[in-house]
C-alpha atoms as an extended CHARMM CRD file, in Angstrom:
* protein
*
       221  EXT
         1         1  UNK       CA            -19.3450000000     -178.4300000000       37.5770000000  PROA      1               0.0000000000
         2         2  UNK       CA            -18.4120000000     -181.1580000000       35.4210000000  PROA      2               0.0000000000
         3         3  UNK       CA            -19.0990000000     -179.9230000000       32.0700000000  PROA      3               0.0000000000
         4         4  UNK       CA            -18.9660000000     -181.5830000000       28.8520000000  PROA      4               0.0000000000
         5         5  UNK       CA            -18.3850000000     -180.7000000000       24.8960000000  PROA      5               0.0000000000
         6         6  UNK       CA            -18.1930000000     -182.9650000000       22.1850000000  PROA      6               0.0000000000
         7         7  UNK       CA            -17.4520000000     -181.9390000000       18.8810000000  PROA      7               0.0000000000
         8         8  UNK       CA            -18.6600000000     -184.0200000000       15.8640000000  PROA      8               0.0000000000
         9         9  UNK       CA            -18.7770000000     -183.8010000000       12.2630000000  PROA      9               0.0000000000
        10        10  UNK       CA            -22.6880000000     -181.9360000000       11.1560000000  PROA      10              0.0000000000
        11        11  UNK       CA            -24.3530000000     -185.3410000000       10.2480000000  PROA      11              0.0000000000
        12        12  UNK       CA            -22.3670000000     -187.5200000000       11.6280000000  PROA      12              0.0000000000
        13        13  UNK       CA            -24.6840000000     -188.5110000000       14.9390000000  PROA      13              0.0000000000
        14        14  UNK       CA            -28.5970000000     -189.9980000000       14.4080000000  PROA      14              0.0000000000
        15        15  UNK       CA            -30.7660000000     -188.1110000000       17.0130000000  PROA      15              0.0000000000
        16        16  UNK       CA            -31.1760000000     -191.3410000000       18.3500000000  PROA      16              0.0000000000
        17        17  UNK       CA            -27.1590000000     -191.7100000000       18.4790000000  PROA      17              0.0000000000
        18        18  UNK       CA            -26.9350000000     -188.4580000000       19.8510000000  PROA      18              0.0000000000
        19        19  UNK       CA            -29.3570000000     -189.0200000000       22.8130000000  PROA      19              0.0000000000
        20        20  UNK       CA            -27.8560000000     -192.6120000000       23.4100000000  PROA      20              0.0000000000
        21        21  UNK       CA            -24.4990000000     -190.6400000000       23.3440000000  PROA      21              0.0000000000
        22        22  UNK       CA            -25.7610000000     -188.1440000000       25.9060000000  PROA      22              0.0000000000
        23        23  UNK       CA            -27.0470000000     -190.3390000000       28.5050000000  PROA      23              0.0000000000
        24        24  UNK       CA            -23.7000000000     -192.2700000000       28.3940000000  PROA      24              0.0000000000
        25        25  UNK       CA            -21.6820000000     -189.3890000000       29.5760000000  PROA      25              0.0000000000
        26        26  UNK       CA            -24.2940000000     -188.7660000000       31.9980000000  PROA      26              0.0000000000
        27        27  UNK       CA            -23.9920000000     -191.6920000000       33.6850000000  PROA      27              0.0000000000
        28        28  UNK       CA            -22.4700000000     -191.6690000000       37.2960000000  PROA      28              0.0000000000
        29        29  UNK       CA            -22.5140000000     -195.1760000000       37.2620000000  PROA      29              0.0000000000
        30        30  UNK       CA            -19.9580000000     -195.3850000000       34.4180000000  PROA      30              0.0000000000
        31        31  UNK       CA            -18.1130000000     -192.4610000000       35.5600000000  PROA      31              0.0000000000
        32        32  UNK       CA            -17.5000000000     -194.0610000000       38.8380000000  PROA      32              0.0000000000
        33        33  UNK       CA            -16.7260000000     -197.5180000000       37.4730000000  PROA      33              0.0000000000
        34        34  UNK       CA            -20.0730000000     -198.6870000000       39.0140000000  PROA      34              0.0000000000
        35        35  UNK       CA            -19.4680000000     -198.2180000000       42.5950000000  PROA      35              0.0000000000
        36        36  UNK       CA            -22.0530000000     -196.4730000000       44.3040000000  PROA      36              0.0000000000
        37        37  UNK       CA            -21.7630000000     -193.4590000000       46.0930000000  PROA      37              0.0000000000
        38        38  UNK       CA            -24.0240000000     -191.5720000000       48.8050000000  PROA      38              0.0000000000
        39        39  UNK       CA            -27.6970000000     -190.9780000000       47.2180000000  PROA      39              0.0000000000
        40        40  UNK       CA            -27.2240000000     -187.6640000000       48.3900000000  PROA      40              0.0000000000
        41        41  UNK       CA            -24.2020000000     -187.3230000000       46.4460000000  PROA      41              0.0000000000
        42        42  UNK       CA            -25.2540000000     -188.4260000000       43.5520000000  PROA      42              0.0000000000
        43        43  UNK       CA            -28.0970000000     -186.3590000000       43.1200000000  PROA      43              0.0000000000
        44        44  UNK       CA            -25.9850000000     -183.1370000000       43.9470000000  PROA      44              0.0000000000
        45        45  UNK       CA            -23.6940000000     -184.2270000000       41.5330000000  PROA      45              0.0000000000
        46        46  UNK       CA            -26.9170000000     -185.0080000000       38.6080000000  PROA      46              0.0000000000
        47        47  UNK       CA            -27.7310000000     -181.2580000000       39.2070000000  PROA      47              0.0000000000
        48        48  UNK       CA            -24.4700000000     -179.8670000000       38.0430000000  PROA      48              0.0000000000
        49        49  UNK       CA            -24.1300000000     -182.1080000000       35.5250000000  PROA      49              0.0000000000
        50        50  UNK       CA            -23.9240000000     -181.0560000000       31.6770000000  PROA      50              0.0000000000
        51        51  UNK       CA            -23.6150000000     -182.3590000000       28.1380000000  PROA      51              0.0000000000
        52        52  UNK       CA            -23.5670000000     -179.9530000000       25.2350000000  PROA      52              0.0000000000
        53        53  UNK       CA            -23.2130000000     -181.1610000000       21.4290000000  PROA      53              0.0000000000
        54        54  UNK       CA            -21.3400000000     -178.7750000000       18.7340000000  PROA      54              0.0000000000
        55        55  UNK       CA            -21.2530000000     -179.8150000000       15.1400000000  PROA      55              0.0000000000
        56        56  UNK       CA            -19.0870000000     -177.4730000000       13.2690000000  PROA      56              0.0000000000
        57        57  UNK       CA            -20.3270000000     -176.9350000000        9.2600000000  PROA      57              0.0000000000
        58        58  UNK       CA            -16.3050000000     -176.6920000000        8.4230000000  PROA      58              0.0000000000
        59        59  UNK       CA            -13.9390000000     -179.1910000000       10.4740000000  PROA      59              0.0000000000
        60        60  UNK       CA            -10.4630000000     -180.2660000000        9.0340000000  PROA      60              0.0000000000
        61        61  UNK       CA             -7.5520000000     -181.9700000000       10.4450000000  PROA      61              0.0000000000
        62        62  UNK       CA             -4.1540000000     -181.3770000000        8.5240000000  PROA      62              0.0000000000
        63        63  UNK       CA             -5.0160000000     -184.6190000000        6.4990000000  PROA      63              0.0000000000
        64        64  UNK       CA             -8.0480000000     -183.0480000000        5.0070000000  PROA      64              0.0000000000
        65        65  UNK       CA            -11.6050000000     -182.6610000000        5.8340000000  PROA      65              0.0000000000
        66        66  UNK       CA            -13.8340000000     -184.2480000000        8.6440000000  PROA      66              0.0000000000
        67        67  UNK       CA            -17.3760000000     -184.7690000000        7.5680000000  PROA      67              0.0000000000
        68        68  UNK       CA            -20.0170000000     -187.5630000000        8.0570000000  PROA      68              0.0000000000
        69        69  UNK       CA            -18.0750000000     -190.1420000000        5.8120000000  PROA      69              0.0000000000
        70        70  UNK       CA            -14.9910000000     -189.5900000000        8.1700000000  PROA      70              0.0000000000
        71        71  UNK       CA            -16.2790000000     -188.9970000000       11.3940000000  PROA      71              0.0000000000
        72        72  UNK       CA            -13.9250000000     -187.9990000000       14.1230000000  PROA      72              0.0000000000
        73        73  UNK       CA            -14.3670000000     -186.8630000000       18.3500000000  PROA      73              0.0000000000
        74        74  UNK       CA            -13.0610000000     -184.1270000000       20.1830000000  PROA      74              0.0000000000
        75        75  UNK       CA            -14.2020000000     -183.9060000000       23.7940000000  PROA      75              0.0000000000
        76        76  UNK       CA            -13.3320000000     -180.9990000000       26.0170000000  PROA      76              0.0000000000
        77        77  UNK       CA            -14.7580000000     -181.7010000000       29.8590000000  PROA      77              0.0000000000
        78        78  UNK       CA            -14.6750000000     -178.9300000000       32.5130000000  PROA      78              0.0000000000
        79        79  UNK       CA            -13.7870000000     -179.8030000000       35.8330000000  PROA      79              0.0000000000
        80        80  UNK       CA            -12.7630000000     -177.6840000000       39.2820000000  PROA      80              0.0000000000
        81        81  UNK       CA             -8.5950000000     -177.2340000000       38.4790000000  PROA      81              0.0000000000
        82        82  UNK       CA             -8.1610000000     -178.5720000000       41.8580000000  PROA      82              0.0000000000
        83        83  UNK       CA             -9.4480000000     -181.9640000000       40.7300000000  PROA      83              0.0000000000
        84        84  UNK       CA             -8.1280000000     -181.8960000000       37.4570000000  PROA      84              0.0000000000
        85        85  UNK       CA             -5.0460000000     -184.3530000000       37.9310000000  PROA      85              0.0000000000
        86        86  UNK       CA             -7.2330000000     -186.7500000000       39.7640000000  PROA      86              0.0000000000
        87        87  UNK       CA             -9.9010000000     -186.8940000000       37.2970000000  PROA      87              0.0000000000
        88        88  UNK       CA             -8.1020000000     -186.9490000000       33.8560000000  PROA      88              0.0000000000
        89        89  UNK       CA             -7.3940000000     -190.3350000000       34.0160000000  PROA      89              0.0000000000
        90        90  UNK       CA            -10.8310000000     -191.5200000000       34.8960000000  PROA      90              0.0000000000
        91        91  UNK       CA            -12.7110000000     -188.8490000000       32.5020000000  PROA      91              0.0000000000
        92        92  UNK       CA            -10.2810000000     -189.9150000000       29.5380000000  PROA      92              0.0000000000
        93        93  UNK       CA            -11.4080000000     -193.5940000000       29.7520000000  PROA      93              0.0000000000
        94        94  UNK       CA            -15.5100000000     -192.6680000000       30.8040000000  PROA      94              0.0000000000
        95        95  UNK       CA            -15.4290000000     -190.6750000000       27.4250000000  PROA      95              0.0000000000
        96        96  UNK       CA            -13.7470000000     -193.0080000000       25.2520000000  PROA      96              0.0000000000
        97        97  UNK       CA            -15.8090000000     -196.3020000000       26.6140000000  PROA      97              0.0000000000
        98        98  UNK       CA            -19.1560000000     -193.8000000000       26.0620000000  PROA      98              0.0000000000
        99        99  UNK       CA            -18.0340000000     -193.0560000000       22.4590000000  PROA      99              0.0000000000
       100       100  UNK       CA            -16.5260000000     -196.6140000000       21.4790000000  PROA      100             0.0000000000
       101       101  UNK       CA            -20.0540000000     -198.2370000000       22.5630000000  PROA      101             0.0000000000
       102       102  UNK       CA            -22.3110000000     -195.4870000000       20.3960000000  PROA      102             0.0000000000
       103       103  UNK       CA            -19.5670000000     -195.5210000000       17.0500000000  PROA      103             0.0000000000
       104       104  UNK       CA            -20.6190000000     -198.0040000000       14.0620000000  PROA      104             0.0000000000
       105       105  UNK       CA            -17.0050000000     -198.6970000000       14.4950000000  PROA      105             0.0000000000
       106       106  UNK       CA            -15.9050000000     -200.0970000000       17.9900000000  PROA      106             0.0000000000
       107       107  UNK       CA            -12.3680000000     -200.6220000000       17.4340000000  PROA      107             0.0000000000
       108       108  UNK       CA            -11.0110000000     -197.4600000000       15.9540000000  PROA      108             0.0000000000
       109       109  UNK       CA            -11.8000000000     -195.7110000000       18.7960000000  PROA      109             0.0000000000
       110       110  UNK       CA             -9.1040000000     -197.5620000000       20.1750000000  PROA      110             0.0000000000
       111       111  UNK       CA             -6.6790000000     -197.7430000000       17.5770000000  PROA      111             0.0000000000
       112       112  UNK       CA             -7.1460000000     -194.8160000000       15.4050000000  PROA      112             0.0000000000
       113       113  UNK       CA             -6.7740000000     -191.5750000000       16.6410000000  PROA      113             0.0000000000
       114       114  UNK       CA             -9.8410000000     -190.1760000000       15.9130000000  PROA      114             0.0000000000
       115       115  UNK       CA            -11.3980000000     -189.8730000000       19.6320000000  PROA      115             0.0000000000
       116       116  UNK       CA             -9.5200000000     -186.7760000000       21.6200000000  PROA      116             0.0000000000
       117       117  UNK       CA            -10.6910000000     -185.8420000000       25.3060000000  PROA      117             0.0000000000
       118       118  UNK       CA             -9.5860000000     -182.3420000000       26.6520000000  PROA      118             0.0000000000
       119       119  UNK       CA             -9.7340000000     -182.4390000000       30.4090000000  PROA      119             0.0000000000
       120       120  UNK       CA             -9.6310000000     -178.6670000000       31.3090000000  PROA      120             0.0000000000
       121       121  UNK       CA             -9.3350000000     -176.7930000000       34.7680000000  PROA      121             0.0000000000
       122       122  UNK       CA            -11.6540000000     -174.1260000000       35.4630000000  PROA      122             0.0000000000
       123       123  UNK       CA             -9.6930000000     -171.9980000000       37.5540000000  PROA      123             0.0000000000
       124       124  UNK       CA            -10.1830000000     -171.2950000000       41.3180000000  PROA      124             0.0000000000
       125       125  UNK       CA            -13.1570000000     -169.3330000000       42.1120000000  PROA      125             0.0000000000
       126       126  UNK       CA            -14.0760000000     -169.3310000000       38.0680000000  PROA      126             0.0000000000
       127       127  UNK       CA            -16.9920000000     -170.7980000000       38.9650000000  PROA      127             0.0000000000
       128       128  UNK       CA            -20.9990000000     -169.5550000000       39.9250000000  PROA      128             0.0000000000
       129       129  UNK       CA            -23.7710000000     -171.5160000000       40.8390000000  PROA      129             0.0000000000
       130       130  UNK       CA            -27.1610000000     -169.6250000000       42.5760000000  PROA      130             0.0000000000
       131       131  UNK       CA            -25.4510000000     -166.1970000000       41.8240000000  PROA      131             0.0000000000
       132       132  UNK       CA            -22.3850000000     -166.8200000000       44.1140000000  PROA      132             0.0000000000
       133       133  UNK       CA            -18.7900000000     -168.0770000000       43.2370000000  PROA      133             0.0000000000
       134       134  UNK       CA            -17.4770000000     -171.5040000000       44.5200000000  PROA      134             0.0000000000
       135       135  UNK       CA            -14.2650000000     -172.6730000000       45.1950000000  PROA      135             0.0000000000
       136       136  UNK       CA            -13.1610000000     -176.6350000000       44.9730000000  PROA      136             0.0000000000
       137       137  UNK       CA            -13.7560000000     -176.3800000000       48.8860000000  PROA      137             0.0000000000
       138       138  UNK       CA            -16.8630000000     -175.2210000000       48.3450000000  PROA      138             0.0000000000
       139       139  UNK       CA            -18.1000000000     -177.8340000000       45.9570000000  PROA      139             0.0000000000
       140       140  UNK       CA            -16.9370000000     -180.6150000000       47.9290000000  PROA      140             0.0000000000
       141       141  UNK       CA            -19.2770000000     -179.1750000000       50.7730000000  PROA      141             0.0000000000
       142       142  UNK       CA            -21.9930000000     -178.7210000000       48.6470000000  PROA      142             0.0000000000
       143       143  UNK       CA            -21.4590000000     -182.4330000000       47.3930000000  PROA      143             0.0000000000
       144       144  UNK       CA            -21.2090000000     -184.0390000000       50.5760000000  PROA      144             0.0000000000
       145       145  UNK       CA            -23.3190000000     -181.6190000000       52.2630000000  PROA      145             0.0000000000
       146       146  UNK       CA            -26.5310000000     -184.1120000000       52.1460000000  PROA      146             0.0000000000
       147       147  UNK       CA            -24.2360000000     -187.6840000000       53.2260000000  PROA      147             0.0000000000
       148       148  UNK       CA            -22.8550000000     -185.5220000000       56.2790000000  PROA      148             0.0000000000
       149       149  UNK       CA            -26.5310000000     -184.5890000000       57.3790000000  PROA      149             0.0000000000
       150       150  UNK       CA            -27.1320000000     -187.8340000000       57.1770000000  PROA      150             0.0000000000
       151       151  UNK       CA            -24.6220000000     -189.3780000000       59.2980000000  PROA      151             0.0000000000
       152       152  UNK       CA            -24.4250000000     -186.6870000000       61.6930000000  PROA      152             0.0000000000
       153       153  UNK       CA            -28.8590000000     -187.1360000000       62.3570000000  PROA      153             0.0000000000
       154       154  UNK       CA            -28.0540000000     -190.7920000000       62.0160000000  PROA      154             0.0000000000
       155       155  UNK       CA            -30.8660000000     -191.3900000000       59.5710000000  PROA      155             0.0000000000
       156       156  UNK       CA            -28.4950000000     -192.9860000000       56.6860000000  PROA      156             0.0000000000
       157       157  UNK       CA            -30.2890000000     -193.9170000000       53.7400000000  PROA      157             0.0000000000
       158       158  UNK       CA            -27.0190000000     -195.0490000000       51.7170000000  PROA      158             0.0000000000
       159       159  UNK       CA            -26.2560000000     -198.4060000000       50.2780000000  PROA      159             0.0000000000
       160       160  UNK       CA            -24.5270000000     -200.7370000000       52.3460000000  PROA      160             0.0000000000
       161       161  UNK       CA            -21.3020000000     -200.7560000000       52.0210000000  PROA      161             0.0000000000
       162       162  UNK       CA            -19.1420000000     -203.5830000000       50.2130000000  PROA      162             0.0000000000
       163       163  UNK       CA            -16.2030000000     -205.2180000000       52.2200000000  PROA      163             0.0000000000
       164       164  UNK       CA            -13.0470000000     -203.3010000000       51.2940000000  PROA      164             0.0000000000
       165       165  UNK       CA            -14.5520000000     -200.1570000000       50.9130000000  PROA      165             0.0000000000
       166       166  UNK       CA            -15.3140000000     -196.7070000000       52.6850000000  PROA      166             0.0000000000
       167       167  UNK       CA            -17.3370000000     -193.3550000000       52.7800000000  PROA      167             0.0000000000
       168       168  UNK       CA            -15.0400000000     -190.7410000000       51.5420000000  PROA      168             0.0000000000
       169       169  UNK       CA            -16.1070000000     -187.9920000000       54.8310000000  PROA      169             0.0000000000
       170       170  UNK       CA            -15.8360000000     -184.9400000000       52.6250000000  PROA      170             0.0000000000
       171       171  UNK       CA            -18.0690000000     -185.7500000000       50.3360000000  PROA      171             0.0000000000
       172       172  UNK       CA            -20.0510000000     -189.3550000000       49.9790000000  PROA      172             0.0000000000
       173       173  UNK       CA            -18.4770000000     -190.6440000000       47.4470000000  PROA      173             0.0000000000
       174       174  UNK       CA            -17.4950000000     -194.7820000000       47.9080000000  PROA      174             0.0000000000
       175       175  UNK       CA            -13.5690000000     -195.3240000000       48.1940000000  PROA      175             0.0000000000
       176       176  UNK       CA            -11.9500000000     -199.2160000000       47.3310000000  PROA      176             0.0000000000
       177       177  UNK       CA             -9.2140000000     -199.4640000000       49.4510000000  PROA      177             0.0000000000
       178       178  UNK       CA             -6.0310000000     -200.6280000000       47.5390000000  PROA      178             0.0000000000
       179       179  UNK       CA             -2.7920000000     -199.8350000000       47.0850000000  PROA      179             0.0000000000
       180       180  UNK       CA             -3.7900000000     -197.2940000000       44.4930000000  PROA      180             0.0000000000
       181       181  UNK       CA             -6.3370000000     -195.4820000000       46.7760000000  PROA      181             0.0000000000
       182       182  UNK       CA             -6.0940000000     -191.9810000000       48.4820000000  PROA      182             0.0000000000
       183       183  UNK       CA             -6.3550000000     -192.8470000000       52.3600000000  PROA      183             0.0000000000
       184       184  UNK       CA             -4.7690000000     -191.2280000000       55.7460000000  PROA      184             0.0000000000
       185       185  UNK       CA             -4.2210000000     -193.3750000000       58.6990000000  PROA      185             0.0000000000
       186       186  UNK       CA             -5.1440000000     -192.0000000000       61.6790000000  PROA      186             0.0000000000
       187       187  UNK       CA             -6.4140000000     -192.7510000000       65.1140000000  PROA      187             0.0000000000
       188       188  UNK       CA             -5.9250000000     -195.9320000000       64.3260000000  PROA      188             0.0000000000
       189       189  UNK       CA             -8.0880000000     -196.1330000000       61.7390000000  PROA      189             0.0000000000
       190       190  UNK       CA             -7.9700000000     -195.6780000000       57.2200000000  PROA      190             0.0000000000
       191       191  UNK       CA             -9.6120000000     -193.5030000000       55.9790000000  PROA      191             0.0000000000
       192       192  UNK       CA            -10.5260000000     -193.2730000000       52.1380000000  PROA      192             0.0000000000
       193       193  UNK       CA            -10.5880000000     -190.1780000000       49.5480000000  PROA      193             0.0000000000
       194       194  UNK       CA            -11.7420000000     -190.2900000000       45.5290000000  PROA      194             0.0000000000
       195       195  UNK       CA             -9.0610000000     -187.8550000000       45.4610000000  PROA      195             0.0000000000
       196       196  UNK       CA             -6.1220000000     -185.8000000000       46.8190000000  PROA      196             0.0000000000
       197       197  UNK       CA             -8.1460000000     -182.8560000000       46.9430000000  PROA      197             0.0000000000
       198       198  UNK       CA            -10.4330000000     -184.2340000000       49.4850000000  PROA      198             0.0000000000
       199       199  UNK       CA             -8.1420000000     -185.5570000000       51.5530000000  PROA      199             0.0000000000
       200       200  UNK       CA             -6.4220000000     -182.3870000000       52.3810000000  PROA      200             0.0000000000
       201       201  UNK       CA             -9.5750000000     -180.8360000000       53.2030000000  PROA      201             0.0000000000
       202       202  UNK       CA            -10.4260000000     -183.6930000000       55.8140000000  PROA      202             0.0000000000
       203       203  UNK       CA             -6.8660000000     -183.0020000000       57.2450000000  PROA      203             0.0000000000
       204       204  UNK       CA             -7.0900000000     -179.1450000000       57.0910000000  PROA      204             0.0000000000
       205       205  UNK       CA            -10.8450000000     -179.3040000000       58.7580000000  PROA      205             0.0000000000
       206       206  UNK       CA             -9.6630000000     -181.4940000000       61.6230000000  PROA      206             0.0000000000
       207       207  UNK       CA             -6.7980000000     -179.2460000000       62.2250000000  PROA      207             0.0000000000
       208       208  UNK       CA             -9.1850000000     -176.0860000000       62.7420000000  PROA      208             0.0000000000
       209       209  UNK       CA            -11.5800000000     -178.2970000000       64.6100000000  PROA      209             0.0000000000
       210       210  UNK       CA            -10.6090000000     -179.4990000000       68.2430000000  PROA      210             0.0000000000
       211       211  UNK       CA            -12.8600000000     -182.2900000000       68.1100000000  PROA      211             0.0000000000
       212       212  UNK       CA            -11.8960000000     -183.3820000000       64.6930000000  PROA      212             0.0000000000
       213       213  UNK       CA            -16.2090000000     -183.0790000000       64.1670000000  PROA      213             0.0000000000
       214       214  UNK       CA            -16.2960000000     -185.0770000000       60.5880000000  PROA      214             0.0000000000
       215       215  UNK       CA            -19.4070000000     -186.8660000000       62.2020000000  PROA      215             0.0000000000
       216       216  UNK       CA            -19.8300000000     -190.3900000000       60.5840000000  PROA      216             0.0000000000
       217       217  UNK       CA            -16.8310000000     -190.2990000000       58.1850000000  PROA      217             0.0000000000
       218       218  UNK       CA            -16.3460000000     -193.7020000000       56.7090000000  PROA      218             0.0000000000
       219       219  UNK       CA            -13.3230000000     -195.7710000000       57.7840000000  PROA      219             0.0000000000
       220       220  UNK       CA            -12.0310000000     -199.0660000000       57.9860000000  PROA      220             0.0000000000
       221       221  UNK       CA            -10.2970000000     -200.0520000000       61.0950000000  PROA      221             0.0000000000
């Protein structure tokens, strides 16, 4: 689900780099920013979670050749289309942080452009996992499919939650709410999405449901 390619120049990367590198951009905890999210979650999200490393024997910009002595980045991540708006931002800066603390040279990575991050769709329904096709709806329930068991049977093993934060419902992940945030007031109470995405599920589930049955969604309010 969210896949990721980095190109580098053959050489360029120490195996111990390279692993250093790897478990970086495998880190929910900097993808997220270091907020928590739903055990549950997380681990559903560690399972669909890739890096791949590519180093190309001929690579040249129109300034010459890359190699070893010149090393440059090109990152191409794979993400659902439907979240692709939502998550360029954060992806972009995850990537960059990852590669600027693993590079002998900190600050280019910031002022040169030698770091580029692709943040590509895969289309709707582009996508198999266990010999089926999923949607972006479908991911979302198979995401939050182990923090809804758990608030629905009551037996929560999540992390308590900070003040000024809440569940998303759709899929576990931990909202701040802010200005910024994706939320929906209703019922008197605010509700908080990690993205757009999510929150028209919640509203398109509790129009189809008479109840409005997302058991234990996290609110504020």
């Amino acid at each position: 689900m969210f896949f990721l390619e980095v190109f580098v120049p053959r050489g360029s990367l120490t195996p111990e780099r390279r692993e250093r590198l790897a478990r970086r951009l495998t880190s929910l905890d900097g993808l997220t920013g270091g907020e928590a999210m739903h055990p549950g979650t997380a681990a559903a999200v560690r399972e669909v979670m890739h890096v791949v490393f590519h180093e190309p024997e001929t690579w040249w910009s129109a300034d010459g050749p890359v190699d070893a002595r010149n090393p440059r980045y090109l990152v191409r991540v794979h993400v659902p289309n439907a979240w692709r708006r939502d998550l360029s931002e954060p992806f972009v800066r995850f990537v960059t942080d990852a590669l600027a603390e693993t590079d002998e040279e900190r600050r280019r990575l910031r002022e040169e452009p030698v770091a580029e991050v692709h943040v590509i769709g895969v289309p709707e329904r582009g996508y198999g996992l266990r010999g089926r096709v999923l949607g972006a709806s479908d991911l979302v329930a198979m995401l939050g499919d182990p923090f809804r068991r758990s608030r629905e049977s009551g037996d929560d093993d999540g992390p308590v939650l900070p003040e000024g934060t809440v569940y998303d419902p759709m899929c576990g992940a931990i909202v701040r709410l802010g200005p910024d945030a994706v939320t929906l007031e209703r019922d008197g109470r605010t509700y908080g999405f990690c993205c757009e995405h999510c929150r028209r599920l919640f509203i398109s589930e509790r129009r189809t449901s008479p109840e409005g049955s997302t058991a234990g969604s996290g609110t504020a309010g």
